[in-house]
N, C-alpha and C positions, 0 to 999 in steps of 0.2 A: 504493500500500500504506500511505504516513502515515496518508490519507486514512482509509481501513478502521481502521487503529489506535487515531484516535482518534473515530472512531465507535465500537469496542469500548469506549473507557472510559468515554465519554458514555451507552453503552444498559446497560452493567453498572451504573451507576450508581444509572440509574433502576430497571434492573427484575431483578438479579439474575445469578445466572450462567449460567443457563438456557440451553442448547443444545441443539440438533438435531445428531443422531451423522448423519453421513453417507452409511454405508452399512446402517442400521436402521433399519425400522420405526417411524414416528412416527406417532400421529393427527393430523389435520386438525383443527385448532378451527374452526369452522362458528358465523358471523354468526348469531343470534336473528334476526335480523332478516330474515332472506334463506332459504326453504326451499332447501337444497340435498342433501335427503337422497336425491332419487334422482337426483343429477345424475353424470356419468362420462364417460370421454371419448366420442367419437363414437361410435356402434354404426353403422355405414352407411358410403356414399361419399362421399366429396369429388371434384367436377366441378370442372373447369375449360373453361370457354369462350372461347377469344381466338384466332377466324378469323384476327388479325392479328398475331399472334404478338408482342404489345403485354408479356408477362411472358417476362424469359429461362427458356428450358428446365429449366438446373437449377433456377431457383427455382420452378416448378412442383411438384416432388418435393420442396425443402427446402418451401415453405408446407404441402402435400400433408402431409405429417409432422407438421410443429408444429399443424396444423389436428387433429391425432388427438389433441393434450396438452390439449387444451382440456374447460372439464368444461360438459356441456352439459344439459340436461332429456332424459328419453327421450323425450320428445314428438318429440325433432330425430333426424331420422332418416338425413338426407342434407344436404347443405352445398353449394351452387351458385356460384365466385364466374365472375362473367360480366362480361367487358371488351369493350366496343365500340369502333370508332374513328369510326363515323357513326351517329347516335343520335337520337332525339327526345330534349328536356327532359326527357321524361318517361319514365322508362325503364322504366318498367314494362311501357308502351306498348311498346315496343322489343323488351323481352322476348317478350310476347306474342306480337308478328310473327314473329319471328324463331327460335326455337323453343318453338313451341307442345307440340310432341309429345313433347319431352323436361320443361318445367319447367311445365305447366298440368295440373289437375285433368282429367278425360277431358269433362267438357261443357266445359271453357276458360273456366268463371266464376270462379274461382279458384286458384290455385297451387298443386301436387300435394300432396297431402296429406305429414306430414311435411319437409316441403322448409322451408331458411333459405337465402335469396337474399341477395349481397352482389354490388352490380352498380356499373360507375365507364362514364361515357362521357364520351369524347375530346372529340368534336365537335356537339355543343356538351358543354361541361364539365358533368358531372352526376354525379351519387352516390344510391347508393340501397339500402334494406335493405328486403326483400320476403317476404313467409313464410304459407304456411298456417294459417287460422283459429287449427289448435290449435296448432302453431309460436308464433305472436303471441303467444298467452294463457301459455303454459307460459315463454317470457321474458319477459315484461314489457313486451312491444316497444308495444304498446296502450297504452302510459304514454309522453305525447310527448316529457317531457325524457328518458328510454330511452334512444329512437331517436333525438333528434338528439346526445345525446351519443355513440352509437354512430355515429351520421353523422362526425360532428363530430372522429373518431378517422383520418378518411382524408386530413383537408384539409390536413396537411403535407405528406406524401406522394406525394398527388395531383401537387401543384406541382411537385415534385423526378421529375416522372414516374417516382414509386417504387410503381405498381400491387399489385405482390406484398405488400410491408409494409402498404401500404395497406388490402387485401382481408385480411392477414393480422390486425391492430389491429382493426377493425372487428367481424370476428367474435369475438375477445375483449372487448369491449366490448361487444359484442350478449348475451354467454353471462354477462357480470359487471356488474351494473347500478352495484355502485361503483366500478369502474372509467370507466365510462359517463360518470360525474359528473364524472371529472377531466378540465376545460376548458384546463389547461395543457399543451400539447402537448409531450411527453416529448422533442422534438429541440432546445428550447428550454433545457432540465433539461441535456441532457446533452451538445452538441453547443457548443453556446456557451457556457455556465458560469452560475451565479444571478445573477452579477454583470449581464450582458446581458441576460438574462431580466429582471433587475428595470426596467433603462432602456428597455427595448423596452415592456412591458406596462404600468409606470407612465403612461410616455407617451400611451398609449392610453386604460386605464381608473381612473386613480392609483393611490395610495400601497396607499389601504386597500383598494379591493379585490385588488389584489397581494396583500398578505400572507394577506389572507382566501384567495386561493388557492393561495397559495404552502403555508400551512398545510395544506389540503383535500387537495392535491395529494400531497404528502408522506406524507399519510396513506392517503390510498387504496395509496400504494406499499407502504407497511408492512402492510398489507389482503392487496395481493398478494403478497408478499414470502411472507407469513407462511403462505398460503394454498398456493403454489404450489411454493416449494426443497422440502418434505420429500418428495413426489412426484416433482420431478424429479433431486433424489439418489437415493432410488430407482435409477431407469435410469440411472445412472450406470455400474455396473458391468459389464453389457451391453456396450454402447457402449465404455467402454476394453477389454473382451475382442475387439470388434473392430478396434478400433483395435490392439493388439500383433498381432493377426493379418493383420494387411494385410502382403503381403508382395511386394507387385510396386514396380518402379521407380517408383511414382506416389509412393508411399508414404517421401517422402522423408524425411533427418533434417529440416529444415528444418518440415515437415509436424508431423513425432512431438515437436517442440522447443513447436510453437505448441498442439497438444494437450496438452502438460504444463502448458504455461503456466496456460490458461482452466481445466483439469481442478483447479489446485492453486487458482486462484483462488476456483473455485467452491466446493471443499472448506471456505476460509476464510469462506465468508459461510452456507454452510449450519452453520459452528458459531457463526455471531453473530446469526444471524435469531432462535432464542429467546428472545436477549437486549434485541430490539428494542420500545420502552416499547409500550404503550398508545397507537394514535391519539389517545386523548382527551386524553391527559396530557403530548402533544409540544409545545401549547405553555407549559408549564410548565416545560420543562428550560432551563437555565442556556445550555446547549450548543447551541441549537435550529439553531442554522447550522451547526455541524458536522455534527449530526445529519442534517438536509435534505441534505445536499451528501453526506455518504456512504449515504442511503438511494438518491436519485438515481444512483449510481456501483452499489453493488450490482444495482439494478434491471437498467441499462443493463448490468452483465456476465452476471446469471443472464440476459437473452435471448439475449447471445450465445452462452451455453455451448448453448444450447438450438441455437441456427443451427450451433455445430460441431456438436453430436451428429448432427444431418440432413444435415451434409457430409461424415461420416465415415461414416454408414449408405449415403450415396451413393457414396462411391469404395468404399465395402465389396459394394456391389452392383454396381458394378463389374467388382470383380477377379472375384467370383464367376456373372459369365454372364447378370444380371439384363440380359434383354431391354430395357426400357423404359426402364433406368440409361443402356444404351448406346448406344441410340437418342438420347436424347437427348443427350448431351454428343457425338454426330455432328452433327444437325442443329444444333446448338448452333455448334460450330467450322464450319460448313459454313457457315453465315452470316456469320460473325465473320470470316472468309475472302473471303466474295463484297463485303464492303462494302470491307475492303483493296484487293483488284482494282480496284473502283469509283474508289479515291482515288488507287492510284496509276496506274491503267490499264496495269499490266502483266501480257502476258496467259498468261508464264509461269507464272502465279498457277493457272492453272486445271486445269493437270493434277494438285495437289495438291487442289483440292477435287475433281477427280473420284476421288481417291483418297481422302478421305474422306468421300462418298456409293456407293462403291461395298464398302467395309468392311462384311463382314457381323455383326451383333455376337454371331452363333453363331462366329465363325472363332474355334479353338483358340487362334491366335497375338494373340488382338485386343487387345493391353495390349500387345504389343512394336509390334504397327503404329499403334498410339494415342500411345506416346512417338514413333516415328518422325514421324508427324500433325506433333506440336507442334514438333518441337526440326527440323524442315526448315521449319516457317511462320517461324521466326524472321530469316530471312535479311529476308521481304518486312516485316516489320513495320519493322525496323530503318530498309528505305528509305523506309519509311511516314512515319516520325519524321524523316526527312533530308527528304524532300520538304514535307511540315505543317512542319518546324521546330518538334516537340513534344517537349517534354522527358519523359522517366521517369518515367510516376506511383508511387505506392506501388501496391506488388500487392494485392488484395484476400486476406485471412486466412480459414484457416481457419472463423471466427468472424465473416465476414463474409457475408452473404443474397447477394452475389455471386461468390462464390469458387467454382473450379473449377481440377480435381487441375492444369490447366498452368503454373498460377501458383507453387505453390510446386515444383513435378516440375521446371523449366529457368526460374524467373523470364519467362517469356513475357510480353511488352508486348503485349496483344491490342487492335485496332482499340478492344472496348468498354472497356476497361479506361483507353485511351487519350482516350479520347470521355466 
């Protein structure tokens, strides 16, 4: 919160008092530069493809969600992301064999009309952004710095076998060509600090052109920054109406404490994004490190508030009978389960996963045998940690792309959590 504070005095400095009200109506200032007038989020599906179950379950429905915030051409009709675990180099190739009949034009010369492909292979390591004639032309993908900077948005993530963020960056980067441009990858910004980012990336390509991106970088932030809080305050209020209305055991205080948190943070930077200068004129401020270091922070929180909205839309569809909610976070712990048994080879373990593959997610009672689920797994995980000799990780948050209601409902140390 310093942080943020004195990023407020540094941007009111520069450009005013100018704030964005949070729960009002704001317009969009729209780039000259960038036609974006018919652009909006998705109008169609979002596919997902992974025979190898290479993306956890819930993060299916969390990217599935944030993939619909995204403002795209109506050109895009449908969204494809497709993960392989054995692949040609050439994935496109791969694509083809593999499902022709869902992602090919009907003569199979090209890629169904409407359709943007966003495809990652395992074996051998590959990446790839794939799309219908008028797909290409309506983003810019036909412009090859575009695409490899849209490429070029998975190769963190890739490494850290983080597919879903992956597939998810890449298609905002495909739909934002200034984003596209920023070559400093955001885990860099926020994960290690400027400080490490600058001895990592000097080291590599020196001084100057560091700062030349360091600058770029910062500012494509304030780009999105600027572009993107007033829409998603907006839905903010949505989203806390279901959040107070969750009202089953999942829905712990622990839980309502971590949405206040992100919810009140969020509030704080949608009343300082107005105040944020002019990309052009960031490097003339006196403050520029301050400024960079709290643009970087805001950034990295308005996505997480975005990841809780799609984890509380998820335990909200939950409580309320949503099929495919429940489905999933079964098969979800039903894996998360078989891999425990696996390590500790006890095979007491297995009447508990036939008890959650046999849960129906129509049963009336399915939220009191779903805490049952979890708070009877804890005995095995426990011995999981005594046999591994692993210590406690931190549970994944609310506001975390891996978070699921067992974490904060009984602190649960789950195999992946553990791993």
């Amino acid at each position: 919160m310093k942080l943020l504070a004195a990023l407020a005095t540094a941007a009111l400095a520069l450009s005013g008092p100018t704030a964005y009200a949070f729960e009002e109506s704001t317009p969009l200032a729209l780039d000259g530069s960038i036609s974006l007038a018919l652009d909006g989020p998705l109008n169609g599906p979002v596919e997902i493809y992974d025979d190898y179950d290479l993306i956890p379950y819930n993060q299916e429905w969390v990217i599935t969600q944030l993939t619909y915030d995204i403002q795209f051409p109506e050109e895009v009709k449908r969204l494809a992301y497709v993960v392989f675990m054995d692949n040609e180099s050439d994935l496109s190739r791969t694509i083809a064999t593999t499902y022709p009949a869902e992602l090919l034009s009907e003569d199979g010369k090209q890629f169904a009309p409407g359709t943007l492909i966003i495809a990652i292979g395992v074996n051998p390591k590959s990446k790839g952004i794939y799309c219908s004639p008028e797909v290409c032309e309506a983003l810019g993908l036909n412009d090859s710095s575009h695409l490899a900077g849209a490429r070029s948005a998975m190769d963190v993530h890739t490494s850290q076998n983080r597919y879903d963020r992956a597939l998810l960056d890449a298609a905002r980067a495909a739909a934002d060509p200034e984003a596209a441009k920023d070559h400093v990858p955001m885990w860099l910004k926020i994960s290690m600090g400027w400080f490490i980012a600058m001895c990592v990336i000097a080291a590599l390509w020196g001084v100057t052109r560091l700062l030349r991106n360091r600058q770029h970088s910062t500012a494509a932030d304030i780009r999105w920054l600027k572009k993107n809080v007033p829409s998603i305050a907006l839905g903010f209020k949505q989203v806390d109406l279901q959040a107070e209305a969750l009202r089953s055991p999942l829905a712990s205080t622990q839980l309502h404490k971590q949405w206040d948190s992100i919810s009140k943070e969020m509030k704080e930077i949608a009343s300082l994004v107005g105040a944020l200068p002019d990309p052009k004129e960031l490097g003339k401020s006196e403050n520029r490190d301050t400024m960079e270091q709290g643009v970087s922070v805001m950034r990295n929180n308005v996505e997480g508030f975005q990841t809780a909205c799609s984890n509380i839309e998820y335990l909200y569809a939950l409580e309320n009978g949503d099929p495919n909610a429940r489905e999933n976070e079964l098969t979800w712990l039903s894996r998360d389960m078989r891999h425990t048994r696996s390590a500790t080879r006890d095979d007491a373990l297995t009447l508990l996963i036939e008890g959650a593959q046999n849960l129906a997610p129509a049963d009336p009672d399915f939220i009191h045998a779903l805490c049952g689920l979890y708070t009877e797994y804890i005995p095995f995980t426990d011995q999981l940690m005594s046999i591994k000799n692993l210590d406690k990780r931190r549970l994944p948050a609310v506001w975390d792309f891996d978070w699921h209601p067992c974490y904060s409902f009984c602190e649960l140390q789950t195999f992946e959590s553990l791993h």
